[in-house]
N, C-alpha and C positions, 0 to 999 in steps of 0.2 A: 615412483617419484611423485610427491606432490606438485599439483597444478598452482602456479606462480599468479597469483594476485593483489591487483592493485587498490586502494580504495582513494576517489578523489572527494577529499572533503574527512573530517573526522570530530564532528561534532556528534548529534546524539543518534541521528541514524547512521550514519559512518563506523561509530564506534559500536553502537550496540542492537544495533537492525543488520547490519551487515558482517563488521569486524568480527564479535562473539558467535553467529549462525555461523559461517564460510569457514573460520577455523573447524568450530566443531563437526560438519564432516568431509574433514582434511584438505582442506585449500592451506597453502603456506601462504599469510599475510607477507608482501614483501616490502610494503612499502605504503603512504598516502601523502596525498596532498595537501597542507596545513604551515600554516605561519605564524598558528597562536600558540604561546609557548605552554599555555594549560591544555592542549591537543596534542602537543607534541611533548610533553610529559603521559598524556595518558596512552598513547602508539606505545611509548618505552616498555610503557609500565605491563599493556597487556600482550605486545610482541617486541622483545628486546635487540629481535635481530632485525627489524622495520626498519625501514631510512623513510625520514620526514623532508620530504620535499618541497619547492616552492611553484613548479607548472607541472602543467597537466604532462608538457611534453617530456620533463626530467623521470616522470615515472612511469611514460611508458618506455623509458629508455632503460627503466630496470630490467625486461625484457618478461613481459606478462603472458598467461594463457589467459587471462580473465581483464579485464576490466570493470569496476563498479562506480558511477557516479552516483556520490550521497552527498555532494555539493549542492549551493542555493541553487533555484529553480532558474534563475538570470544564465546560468553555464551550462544546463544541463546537456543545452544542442552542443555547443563547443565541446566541452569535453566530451560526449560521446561520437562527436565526428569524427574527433582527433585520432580517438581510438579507434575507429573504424579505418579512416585511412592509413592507421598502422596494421591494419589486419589481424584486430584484436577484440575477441569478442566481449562484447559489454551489456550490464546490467546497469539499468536506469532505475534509482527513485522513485515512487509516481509524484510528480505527474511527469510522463517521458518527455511531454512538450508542454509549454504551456499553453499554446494554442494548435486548432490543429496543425495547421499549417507546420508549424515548428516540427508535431510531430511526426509531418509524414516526410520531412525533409531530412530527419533521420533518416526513419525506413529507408528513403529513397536510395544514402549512400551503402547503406548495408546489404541492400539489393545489389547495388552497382558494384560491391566491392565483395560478394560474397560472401559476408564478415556476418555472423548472427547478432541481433539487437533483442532485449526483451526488455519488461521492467516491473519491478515487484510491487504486484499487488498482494502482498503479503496476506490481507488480510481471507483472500481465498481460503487459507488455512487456520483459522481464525476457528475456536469449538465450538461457535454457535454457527458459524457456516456449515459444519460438517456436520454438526448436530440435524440442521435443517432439510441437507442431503437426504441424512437416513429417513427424516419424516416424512417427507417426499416419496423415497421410493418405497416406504411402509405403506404410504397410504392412510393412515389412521386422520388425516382431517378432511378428506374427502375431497371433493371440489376445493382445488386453493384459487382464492380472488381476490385476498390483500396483504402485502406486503408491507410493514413499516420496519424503519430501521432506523437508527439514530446515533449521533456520535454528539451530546448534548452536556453541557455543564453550565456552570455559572461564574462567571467572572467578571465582575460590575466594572473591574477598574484594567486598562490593556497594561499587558508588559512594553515600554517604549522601547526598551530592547532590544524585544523581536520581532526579526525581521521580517519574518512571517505576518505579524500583527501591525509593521509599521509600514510594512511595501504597499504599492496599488497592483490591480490585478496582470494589470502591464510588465508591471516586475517583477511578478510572479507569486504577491502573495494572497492573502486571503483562504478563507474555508473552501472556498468552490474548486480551491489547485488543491488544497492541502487532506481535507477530509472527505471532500463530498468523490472524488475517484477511489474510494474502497466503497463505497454506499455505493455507488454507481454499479464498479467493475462486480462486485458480488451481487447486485439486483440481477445484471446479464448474465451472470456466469449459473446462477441458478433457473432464472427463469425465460431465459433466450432474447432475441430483437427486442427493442423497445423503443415508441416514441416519444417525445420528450412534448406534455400536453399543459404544465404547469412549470414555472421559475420564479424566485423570488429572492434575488442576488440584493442585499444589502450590508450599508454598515449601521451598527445603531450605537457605536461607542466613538464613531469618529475618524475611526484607522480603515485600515483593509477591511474587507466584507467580512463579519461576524456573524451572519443569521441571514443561513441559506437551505432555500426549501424546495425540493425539485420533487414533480412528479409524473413516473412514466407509465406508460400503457403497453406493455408487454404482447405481443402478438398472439404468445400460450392464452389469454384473455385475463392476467394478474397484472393488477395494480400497483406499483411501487412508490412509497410515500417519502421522502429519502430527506431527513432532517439534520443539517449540521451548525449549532450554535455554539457562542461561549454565553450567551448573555440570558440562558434561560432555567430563571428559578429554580421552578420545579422540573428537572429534567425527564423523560418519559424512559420507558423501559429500552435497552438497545433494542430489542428483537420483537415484533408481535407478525405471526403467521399464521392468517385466518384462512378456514375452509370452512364449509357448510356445516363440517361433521366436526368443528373445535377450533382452538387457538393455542399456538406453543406461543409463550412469553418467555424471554430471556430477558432478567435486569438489568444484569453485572454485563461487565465488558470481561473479555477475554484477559486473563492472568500473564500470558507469555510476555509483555511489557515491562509489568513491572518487576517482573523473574529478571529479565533482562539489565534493567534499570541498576539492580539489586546486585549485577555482577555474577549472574545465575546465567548458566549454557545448557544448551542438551550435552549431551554426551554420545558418542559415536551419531548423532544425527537424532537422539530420541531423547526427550524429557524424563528424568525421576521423578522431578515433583509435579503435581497432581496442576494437569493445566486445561480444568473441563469448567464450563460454566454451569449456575445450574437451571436446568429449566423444567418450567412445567406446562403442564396440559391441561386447559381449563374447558370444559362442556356448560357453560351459565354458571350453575352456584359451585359445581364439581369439580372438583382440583385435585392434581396429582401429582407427583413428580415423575420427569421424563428422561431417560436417561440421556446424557450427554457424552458426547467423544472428545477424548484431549484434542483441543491446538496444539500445531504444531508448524510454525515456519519454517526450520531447519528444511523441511521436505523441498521448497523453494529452491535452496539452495543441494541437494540430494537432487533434485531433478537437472541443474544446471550441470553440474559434475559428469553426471552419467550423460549427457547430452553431448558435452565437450570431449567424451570418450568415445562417444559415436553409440551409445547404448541406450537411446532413449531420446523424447520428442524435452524442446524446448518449453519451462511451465505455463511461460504465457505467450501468447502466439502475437506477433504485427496488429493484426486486426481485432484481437481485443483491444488495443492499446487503442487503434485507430477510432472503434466505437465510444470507448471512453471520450474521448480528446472532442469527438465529435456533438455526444452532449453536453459536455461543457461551454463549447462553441453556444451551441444553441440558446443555452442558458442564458449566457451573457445579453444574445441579441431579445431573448421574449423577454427577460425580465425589465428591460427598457423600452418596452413599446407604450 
């Protein structure tokens, strides 16, 4: 029997960050929570047996094994409480809190209630993450001691729309809730502890923070240089991973988005079309290409299933969350000193 879940919120991570992944390896969507009627045509449209609810509490009364919150960042403590005090295990958005505080007030009920909490930092799986894995454990750049990473574009003029771009950081929105916890979460997740030794939390258009620059000091002895704009011209490569002995460079972002976007799924849990970024390996003037491994999020969701079957650890742990949540914190308060 398919495991019974819920999604709260059904906008563009709802629908196609979570909705299209969770089906594809075999969750029965049963339901989400939306009251826009271009949302609650697209539930119809991609699970016809879904019921489009109006609170948190009416879907969990569909009676779920899962819960997803892919609601604004202002609910996320709510409805993932709600969910827990129904004894229903749930997947959070990032950011799980938007402060720590928030964050760990989750944990805290999910501990209290035995209920599992995690939250997807998706971009763990991401082909230039996994790409970087293998280089790592190749070895081919020898000593590694800098890290950059970047989620960078240009867009002079804000969408007033969105809510992301029109909230303050209080209400959750901004680059530093919304981009810089996958820069963050995959600085840790490859290169371990870090201190948080630079911040530079601004807006330069007017709205929520658009142009934020954090940089940590890794205790391995690597540098993480972690850039999130909309407002920058020239935007730099995603990926530069320096060692003594060379540099991978990745330009492009990871394809799984807009496969997504595109109404494109994996299938039993795996991608057909080709979802590798490309990189290469530069020695000064000597360049090469380097082989890369497919993205793949679906596994996110593959780890969650087998975990709720008792087969397997949960993909991202409390205490990652917790370390994210934690420089973010920090950020806020150096980048105002």
């Amino acid at each position: 029997m398919s495991l019974r879940v819920g999604i709260s919120g059904y906008g563009l991570a709802g629908r196609y960050f979570h909705g299209a992944l969770l089906a594809s390896v075999g969750f029965e969507v049963v339901g989400a929570v939306t009251s826009n009627p271009d949302r609650i045509a697209h539930l119809k449209e991609d699970f016809p047996d879904a019921m489009a609810v109006s609170t948190i509490d009416e879907l969990i009364a569909l009676g779920l094994d899962l819960l997803v919150v892919a609601s604004a960042n202002t609910a996320h403590a709510s409805d993932a409480i709600a969910g827990l005090r129904a004894k229903v295990p749930v997947v959070i958005d990032k950011p799980m809190g938007r402060t720590l505080e928030e964050t760990v007030a989750i944990i805290n009920v999910a501990t209290e209630e035995g209920v599992p909490v995690t939250t997807y930092f998706n971009r763990l799986w991401d082909s230039d993450i996994l790409t970087l894995k293998l280089a790592l454990n190749q070895g081919r750049l020898g000593n590694i001691f800098r890290f950059d990473s970047r989620f960078e574009r240009f867009r002079p003029e804000p969408n007033p729309a969105s809510w992301r771009e029109r909230s303050t950081t209080v209400e959750g929105g901004g680059n530093l809730l919304d981009l810089q916890p996958h820069l963050i979460s995959t600085a840790l997740h490859l290169f371990g502890p870090a201190e948080l030794v630079h911040a530079s939390v601004r807006s330069i258009r007017g709205y929520a923070d658009d142009d934020v620059v954090l940089v940590l000091k890794h205790e391995s002895g690597v540098d993480s240089y972690l850039s999130a704009s909309a407002i920058i011209g020239a935007p730099g490569p995603r990926i530069r991973l320096s060692g003594d002995r060379g540099s991978i460079v990745i330009n492009e972002l990871d394809p799984q988005e807009p496969l997504l976007r595109s109404g494109k799924r994996p299938h039993d849990g795996v991608w057909v079309e080709d979802t590798r970024s490309k990189a290469e390996l530069y020695r000064g003037d000597a360049q090469e290409e380097y082989e890369s491994l497919p993205g793949n999020y679906a596994t996110f969701y593959s780890m969650v299933r087998d975990a709720l079957q008792g087969k397997g650890e949960w993909p991202v742990t409390t205490s990652q969350a917790i370390a994210v949540a934690t420089i973010i914190d920090q950020a806020r308060e150096l980048s105002i000193r």
